[in-house]
Structure formats: structure tokens, C-alpha cells
C-alpha positions in Angstrom: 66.8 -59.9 -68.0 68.2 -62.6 -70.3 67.4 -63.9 -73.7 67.3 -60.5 -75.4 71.2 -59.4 -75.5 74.8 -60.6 -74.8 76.6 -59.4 -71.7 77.6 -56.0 -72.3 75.4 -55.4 -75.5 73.7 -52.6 -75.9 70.3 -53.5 -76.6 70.0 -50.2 -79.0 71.8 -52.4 -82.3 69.8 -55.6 -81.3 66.9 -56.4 -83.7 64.1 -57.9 -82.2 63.8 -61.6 -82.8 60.1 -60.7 -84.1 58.1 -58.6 -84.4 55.8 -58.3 -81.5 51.9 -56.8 -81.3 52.4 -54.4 -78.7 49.2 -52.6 -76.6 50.2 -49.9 -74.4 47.1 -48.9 -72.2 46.5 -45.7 -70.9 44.4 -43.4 -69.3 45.4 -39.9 -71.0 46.9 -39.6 -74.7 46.9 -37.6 -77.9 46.0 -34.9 -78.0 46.4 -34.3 -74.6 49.9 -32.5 -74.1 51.9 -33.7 -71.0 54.7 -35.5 -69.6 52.6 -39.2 -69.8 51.6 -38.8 -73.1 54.6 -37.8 -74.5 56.2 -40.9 -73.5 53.7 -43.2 -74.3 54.1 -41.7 -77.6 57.4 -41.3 -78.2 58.0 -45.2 -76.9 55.0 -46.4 -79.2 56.5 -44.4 -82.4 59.9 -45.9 -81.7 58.7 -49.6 -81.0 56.7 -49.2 -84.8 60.1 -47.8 -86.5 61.6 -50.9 -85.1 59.1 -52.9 -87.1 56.5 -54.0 -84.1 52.6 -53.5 -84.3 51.7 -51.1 -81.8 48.1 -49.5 -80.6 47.3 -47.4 -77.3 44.0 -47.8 -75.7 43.0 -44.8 -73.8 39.8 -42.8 -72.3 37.6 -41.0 -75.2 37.4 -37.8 -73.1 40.5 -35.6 -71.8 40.3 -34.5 -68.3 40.6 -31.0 -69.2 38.0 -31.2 -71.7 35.4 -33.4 -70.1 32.6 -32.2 -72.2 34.3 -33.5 -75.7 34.1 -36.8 -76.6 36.6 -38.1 -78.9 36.9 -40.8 -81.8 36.4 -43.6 -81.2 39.5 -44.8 -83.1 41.9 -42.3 -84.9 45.4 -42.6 -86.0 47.5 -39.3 -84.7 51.0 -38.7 -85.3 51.5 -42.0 -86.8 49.9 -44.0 -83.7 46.8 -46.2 -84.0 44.5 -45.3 -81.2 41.8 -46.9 -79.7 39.2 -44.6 -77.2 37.0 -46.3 -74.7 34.2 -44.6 -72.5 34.9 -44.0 -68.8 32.6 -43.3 -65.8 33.5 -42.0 -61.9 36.0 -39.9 -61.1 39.3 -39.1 -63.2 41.8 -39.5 -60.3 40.0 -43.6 -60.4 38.3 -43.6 -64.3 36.7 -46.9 -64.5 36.6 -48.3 -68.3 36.4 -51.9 -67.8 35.2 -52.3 -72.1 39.3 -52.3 -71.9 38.8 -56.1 -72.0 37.9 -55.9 -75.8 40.4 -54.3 -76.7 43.1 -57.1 -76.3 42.8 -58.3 -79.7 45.8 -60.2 -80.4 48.5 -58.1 -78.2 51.3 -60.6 -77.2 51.9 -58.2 -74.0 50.6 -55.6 -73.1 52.1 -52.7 -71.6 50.4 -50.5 -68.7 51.3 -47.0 -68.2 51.1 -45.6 -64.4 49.0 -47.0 -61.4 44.8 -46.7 -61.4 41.3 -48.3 -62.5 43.8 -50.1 -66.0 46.8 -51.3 -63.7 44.3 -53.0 -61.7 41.6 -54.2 -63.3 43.5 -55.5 -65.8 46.0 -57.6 -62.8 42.9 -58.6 -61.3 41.5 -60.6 -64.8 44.6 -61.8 -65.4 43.4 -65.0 -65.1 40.8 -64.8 -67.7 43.0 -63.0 -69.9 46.1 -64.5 -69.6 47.9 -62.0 -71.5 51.7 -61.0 -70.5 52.3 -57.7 -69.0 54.5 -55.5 -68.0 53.7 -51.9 -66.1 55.6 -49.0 -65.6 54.5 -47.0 -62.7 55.2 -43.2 -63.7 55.3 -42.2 -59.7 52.3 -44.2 -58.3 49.5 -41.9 -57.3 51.5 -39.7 -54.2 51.9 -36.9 -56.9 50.1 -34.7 -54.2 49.8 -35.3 -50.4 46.1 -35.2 -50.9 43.9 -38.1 -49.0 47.9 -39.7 -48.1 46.6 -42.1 -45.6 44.2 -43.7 -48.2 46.4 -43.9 -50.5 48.9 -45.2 -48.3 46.5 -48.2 -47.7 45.9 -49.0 -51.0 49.3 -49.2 -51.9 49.8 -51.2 -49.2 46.6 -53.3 -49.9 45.3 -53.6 -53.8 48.6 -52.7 -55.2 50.6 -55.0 -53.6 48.5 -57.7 -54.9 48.0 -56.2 -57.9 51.7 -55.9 -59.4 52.3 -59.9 -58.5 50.5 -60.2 -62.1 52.7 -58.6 -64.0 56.3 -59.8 -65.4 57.9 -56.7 -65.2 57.2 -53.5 -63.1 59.5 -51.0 -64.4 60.6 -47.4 -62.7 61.5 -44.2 -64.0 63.8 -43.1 -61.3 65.6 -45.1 -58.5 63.4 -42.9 -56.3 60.5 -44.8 -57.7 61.8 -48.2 -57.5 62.3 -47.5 -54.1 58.6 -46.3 -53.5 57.6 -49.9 -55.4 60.4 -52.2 -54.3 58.9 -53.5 -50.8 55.8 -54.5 -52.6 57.1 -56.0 -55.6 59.2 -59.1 -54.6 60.5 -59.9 -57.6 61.8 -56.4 -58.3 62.3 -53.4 -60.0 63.7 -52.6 -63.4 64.7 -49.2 -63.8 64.4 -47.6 -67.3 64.5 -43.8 -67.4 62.1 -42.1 -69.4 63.1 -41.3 -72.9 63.5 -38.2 -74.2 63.2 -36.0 -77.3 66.7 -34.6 -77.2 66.3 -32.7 -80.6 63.3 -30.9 -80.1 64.9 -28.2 -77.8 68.4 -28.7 -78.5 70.5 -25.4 -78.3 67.2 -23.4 -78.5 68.1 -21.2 -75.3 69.2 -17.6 -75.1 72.3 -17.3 -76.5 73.0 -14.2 -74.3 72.5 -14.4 -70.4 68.7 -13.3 -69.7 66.6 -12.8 -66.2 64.2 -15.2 -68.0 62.8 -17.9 -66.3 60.4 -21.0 -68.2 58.6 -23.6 -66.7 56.8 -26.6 -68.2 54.5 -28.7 -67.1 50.8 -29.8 -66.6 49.0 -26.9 -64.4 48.4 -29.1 -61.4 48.7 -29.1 -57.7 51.9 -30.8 -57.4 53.9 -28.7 -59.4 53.3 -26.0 -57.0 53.2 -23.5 -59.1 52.3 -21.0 -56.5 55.4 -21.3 -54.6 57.0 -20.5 -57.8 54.7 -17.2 -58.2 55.9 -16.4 -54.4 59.6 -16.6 -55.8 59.1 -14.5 -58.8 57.8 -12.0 -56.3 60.7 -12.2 -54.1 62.9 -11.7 -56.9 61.5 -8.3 -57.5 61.4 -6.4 -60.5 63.4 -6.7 -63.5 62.7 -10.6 -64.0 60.0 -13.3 -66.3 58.7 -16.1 -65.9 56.9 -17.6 -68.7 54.8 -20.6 -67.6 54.3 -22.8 -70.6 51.6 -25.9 -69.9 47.9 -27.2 -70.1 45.2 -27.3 -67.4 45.0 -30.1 -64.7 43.5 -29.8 -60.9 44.6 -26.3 -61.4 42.4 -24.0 -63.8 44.4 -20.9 -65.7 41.8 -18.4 -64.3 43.1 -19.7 -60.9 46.7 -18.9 -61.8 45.7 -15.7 -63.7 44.1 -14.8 -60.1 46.8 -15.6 -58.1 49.1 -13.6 -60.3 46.9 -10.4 -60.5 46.9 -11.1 -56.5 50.6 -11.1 -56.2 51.0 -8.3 -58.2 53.0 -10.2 -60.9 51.0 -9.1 -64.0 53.8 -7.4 -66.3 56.2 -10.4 -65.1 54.8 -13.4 -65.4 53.0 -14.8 -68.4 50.9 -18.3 -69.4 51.2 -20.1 -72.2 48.6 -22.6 -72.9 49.0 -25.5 -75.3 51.3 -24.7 -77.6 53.3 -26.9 -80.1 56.7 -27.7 -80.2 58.2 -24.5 -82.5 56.2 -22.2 -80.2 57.6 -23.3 -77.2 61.0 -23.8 -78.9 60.7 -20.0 -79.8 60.3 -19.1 -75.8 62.5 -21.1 -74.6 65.0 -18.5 -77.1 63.9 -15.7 -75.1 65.3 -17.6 -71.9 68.3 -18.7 -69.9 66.8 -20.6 -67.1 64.4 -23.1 -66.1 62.5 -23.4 -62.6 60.4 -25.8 -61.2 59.1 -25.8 -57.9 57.1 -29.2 -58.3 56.8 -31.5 -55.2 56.7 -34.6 -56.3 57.7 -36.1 -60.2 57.7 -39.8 -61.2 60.8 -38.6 -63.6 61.5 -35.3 -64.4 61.0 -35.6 -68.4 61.0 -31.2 -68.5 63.7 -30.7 -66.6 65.7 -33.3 -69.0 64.5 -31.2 -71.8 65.4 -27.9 -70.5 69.3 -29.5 -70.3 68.9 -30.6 -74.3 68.2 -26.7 -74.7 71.0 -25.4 -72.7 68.9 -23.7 -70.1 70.1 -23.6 -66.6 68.1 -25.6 -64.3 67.2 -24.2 -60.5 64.6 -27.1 -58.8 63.2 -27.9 -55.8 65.0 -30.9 -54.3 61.9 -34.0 -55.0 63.3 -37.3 -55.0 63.4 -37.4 -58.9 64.7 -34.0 -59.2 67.7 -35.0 -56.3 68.2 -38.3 -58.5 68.4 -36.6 -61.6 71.2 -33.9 -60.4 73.5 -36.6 -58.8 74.0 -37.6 -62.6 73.8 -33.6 -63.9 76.0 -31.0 -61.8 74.5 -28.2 -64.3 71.2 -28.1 -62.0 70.4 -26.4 -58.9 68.3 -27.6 -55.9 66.6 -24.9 -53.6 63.7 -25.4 -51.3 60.9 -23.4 -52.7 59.0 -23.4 -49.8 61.0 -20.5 -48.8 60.4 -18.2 -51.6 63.2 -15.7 -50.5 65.5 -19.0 -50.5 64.1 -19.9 -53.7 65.2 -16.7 -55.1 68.8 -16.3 -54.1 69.4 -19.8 -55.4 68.4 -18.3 -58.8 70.0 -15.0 -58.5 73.0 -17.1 -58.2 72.7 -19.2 -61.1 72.1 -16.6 -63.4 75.3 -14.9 -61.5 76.9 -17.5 -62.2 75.8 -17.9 -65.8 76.5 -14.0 -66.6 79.5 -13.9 -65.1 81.1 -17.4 -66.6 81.3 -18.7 -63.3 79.7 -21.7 -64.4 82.5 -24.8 -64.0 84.4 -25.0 -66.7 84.2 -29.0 -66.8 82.6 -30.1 -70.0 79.7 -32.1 -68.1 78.5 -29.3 -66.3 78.3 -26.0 -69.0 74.5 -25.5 -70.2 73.6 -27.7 -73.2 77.0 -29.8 -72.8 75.6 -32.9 -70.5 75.8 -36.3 -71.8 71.6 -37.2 -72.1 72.5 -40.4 -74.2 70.8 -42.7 -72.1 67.4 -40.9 -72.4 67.4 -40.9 -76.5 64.5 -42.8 -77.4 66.2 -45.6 -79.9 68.4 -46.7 -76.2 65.3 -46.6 -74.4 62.6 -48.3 -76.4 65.1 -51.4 -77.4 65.3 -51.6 -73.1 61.5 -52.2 -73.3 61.7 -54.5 -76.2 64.2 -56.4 -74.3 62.5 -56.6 -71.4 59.1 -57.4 -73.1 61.2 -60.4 -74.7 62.0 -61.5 -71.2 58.3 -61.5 -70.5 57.4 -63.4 -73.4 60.4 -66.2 -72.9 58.7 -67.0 -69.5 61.4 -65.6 -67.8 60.2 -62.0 -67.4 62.0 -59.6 -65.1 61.0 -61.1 -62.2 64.7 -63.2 -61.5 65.9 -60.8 -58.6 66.6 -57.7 -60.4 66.8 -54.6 -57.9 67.3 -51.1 -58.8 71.0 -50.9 -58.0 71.5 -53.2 -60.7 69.0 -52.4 -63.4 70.0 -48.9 -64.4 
């Protein structure tokens, strides 16, 4: 990317060279709770404390609340927010009123691949408004209709990203999903993240507590995770701290009366941020069992808290541990596999077997890159490229863009 700093600068202490009217557009947002949404809104509160004009245009219903309809227009949390209707399903929301709500963006910024990435490519010529997208792992969260999906990537997607300047990854395992279809390349900017809001908050003494967070959806496998607690045996929690997605909580509250897991495991639906602080107190590790993440934002902030991290090894979750020794990888599809693996981290935990090497004791990995000021002035830079005419598409690969 060129134009927006020096060789070598760090685009954190670079002002922007003006201020820019920034639209981020998508499909789920406050006050839905979730990994998307919390981006989105963390990257739209730092772009407005570095002086830009910055709305989000979303759906006016939340998935898991179909039946409510929501403002219209509302400001939450600081962020201007603009809702617009939506028919069909929510794994392909069509909203195509999105159109007027362009207003006088200089680029607009799409979050994640569906009806918005699309539609909006495919009018690009009519609106001729720069844009940049960042993918948030595609659509191949779950295996679920694979060979369709498989043939619209390779189909509408492929033509779709060619109208955007940028097209921006979360993980080098997501660039390399998008990088045979985007021949101009991939920028990789990992997700920011809220390294305050948990820091330090775990157990101070060694606990057989587990926590997981996350969305209750398919992907996440929960259910494996269930069929390690039960392998574990007794004497072990697991709190499971989230909000409803394809997968209801009286499906999970079945599935753990089913399992017999009733005084051990316990859900936590929609909390905030001091309630969730307060359980993550009462615990020493975190688990996550999830098949398939476009980042692994939780996980990140289960390291800020100090909490011990045993995963199953997805793409994201093997990217993110090359850079953090501190977490574990165990296949979870093998529940009494997924249990040794944390019987020995909390061994190891208990026992100070933990390597003494300061990168890789609980709460003392370097997370710098994912603090919010670092990562928004990335996408300001980039959005600069955009607007100079030279966007991101000059070559960049993901080997080179971290």
C-alpha cells in the first residue's frame, strides 16, 4: 500500500491526511453480541476517535430475534446506525434499499461475504463508490450445502471481489481461501482486539474451570465440547458464555440433560462485559472446539485474561498458535483425546510446568498488534490507498501484508 506512511512507519502515529466519511455495511450489529459485531464496532469507534465520519448500515431485525423490528436509525455506544428491512433467508438476507444509504461515503467498507458484498460489487458501476471488503471467513463456517457453496465461490465471488480495491483477511488462512480468486491480492489485517476488557481477570489460583465464548452455532461444535466435559468426568465446569445462532439454548440445555452434565456445565446467555469478566474469575482455562473461525477474536481474548487456551486445530486456531506457544491444539473429535489434552494443561498450569519463557506464561503474550489504535490506522491506510487510485490491488500477497 503506498501513499499513507513512510517505509517502516507505523501507521498507528500517522494522522490521516483528512478526514474521511466512512460506511461500514453490515448484515448483523448492535445490539447483537458476537465476534462480527464487535469488530465492526470497535473499528468504527476507533476510526471516529481519529476524527473520521463513520455510520454502519445494517438489517432492522437480529437473527435471533426475528420477530423484533428495530429503529430505524439509533445511535448506540457512540455509533450512528442506520437499519434497513430484509426479506429471504438470513444465511442470503436480501436488502437492496442499501443503495440509499450511500449518502456521501467516500468508501465504503463491507464486512464478510453475502446479499451486501455482492450486490453492492455488482452496481458498482452505477454507484461508483470505492470499496474495500474484508471477508471474516467467507461462508464455509459449516460444511453444510459445501458443493454449492464451493460453486459460488468459484462463480459470483470471483467476479464479485474484482470491484473492490482492497479485499482484506483476518488470518493468512483466509487469504489463502481468497487469494486464487482475487488477482490482485490479499491484505492481511488481523482483527482487533479489546485487550483491556479481560486483562488479568482469570483465576488467580489453578481451577478445573473451563469457559467458552462464542455465538451458539453449528460450527462451534459445541457438542463435541459437551462429549469432552463428559469424558473428563466429575470434578470439572464448563461455563458456556454466548448468544443463540443455528443452535437454540433449549437444544444445548437438551443435549446436556442428555449427557448427564447438568451440575457441570452451565449457559450463560447475553451478558455484558463485567458479567462475563466476573466468570472468567472463577476460571483457569478456555476451550473451544469450533471447526472453522475466520479469526479467532475469543481465543485472543481469553490470552488478554490470562486463561490457558486448549483448541481444536482450525486453520485460524493453527495460525494463531504458531504466533502464541501458550495455547494448546487437540482434536475434539475424539472427545477422550480432547480431554487429556486439557488434563494436561491444567497439569501443567497447577504444577508450574508451564515454560518459564516470558512469551508463553498465561496473560504474558505480546497481543500488540491486535490493539485497536494499530489496527484501525491499517484500515485507514489502506482506505487512503483506495481513495489515491492506487488501492491495494499492486501485488500484495499475504506473506507480505501481515
Amino acid at each position: 500500500m503506498s501513499g499513507a506512511t513512510s517505509p517502516g512507519e507505523d501507521p498507528v502515529m500517522t494522522s490521516p491526511a483528512r478526514p474521511l466519511s466512512i460506511l461500514h455495511v453490515v448484515r448483523q450489529f448492535l445490539p447483537n453480541r458476537g465476534g462480527l459485531e464487535d469488530v465492526v464496532a470497535n473499528l468504527a469507534r476507533e476510526q471516529a476517535r481519529l476524527g473520521h465520519r463513520v455510520r454502519v448500515v445494517t438489517l432492522d431485525r437480529l437473527f435471533s430475534k426475528p420477530e423484533v423490528r428495530l429503529p430505524a436509525r439509533e445511535r448506540l455506544e457512540g455509533i450512528d446506525i442506520e437499519r434497513i428491512p430484509f426479506s429471504g433467508s438470513h444465511r442470503y438476507p436480501l436488502a437492496p434499499s442499501v443503495f440509499r444509504h450511500l449518502g456521501d461515503a467516500d468508501l465504503v467498507h463491507v464486512h464478510a461475504v453475502d446479499f451486501f458484498f455482492d450486490a453492492l460489487a455488482w452496481a458498482r458501476p452505477f454507484h461508483r463508490r470505492p470499496m474495500v471488503a474484508t471477508t471474516h471467513g467467507g461462508f464455509f463456517h459449516t460444511n453444510a450445502h459445501s458443493r454449492l457453496k464451493a460453486l459460488w465461490f468459484s462463480g459470483p465471488t470471483r467476479v464479485s471481489v474484482r470491484a473492490y480495491e482492497g479485499i482484506v483477511a483476518c488470518s493468512e488462512s483466509d487469504a489463502r481461501m481468497f487469494a486464487p480468486i482475487t488477482p490482485a491480492g490479499v491484505t492481511v489485517i488481523p482483527n482487533g482486539v479489546d485487550l483491556d476488557k479481560f486483562a488479568g481477570a482469570a483465576s488467580a489460583a489453578p481451577r478445573r474451570a473451563l469457559l467458552t465464548i462464542g455465538r451458539f452455532s453449528h460450527n462451534k461444535r459445541l457438542d463435541r465440547l459437551l462429549s469432552a466435559m463428559r469424558a473428563l468426568g466429575p470434578g470439572w465446569r464448563l461455563r458456556i458464555v454466548g448468544v443463540p445462532s443455528d443452535v437454540t439454548v433449549a437444544a444445548l440445555t437438551a443435549e446436556i440433560d442428555r449427557l448427564g452434565l447438568t451440575d457441570a456445565v452451565t449457559l450463560h446467555v447475553g451478558l455484558d462485559v463485567p458479567a462475563v469478566r466476573e466468570l472468567i474469575g472463577q476460571s483457569s482455562l478456555f476451550v473451544s472446539a469450533s471447526e472453522y473461525e475466520g479469526f479467532g477474536l475469543a481465543l485472543i481474548e481469553a490470552l488478554s485474561a490470562g486463561l490457558v487456551p486448549v483448541a481444536h486445530p482450525n486453520d485460524a486456531f493453527a495460525w494463531l498458535k504458531e504466533r502464541h506457544p501458550l495455547i494448546s491444539l487437540c482434536d475434539f473429535a475424539d472427545p477422550a483425546s480432547a480431554a487429556g489434552a486439557i488434563r494436561d494443561a491444567y497439569a501443567r498450569l497447577a504444577e508450574g510446568r508451564l515454560d518459564p519463557g516470558a512469551a508463553s506464561l498465561p496473560g504474558a503474550e505480546d497481543l500488540s498488534e491486535y490493539r485497536w489504535p494499530r489496527v484501525a490506522a491499517r484500515y485507514v491506510a489502506l482506505y487512503e490507498a483506495a481513495l489515491a487510485g492506487t488501492g491495494v490491488g499492486t501485488g500484495l500477497r499475504p506473506s507480505t501484508s501481515r
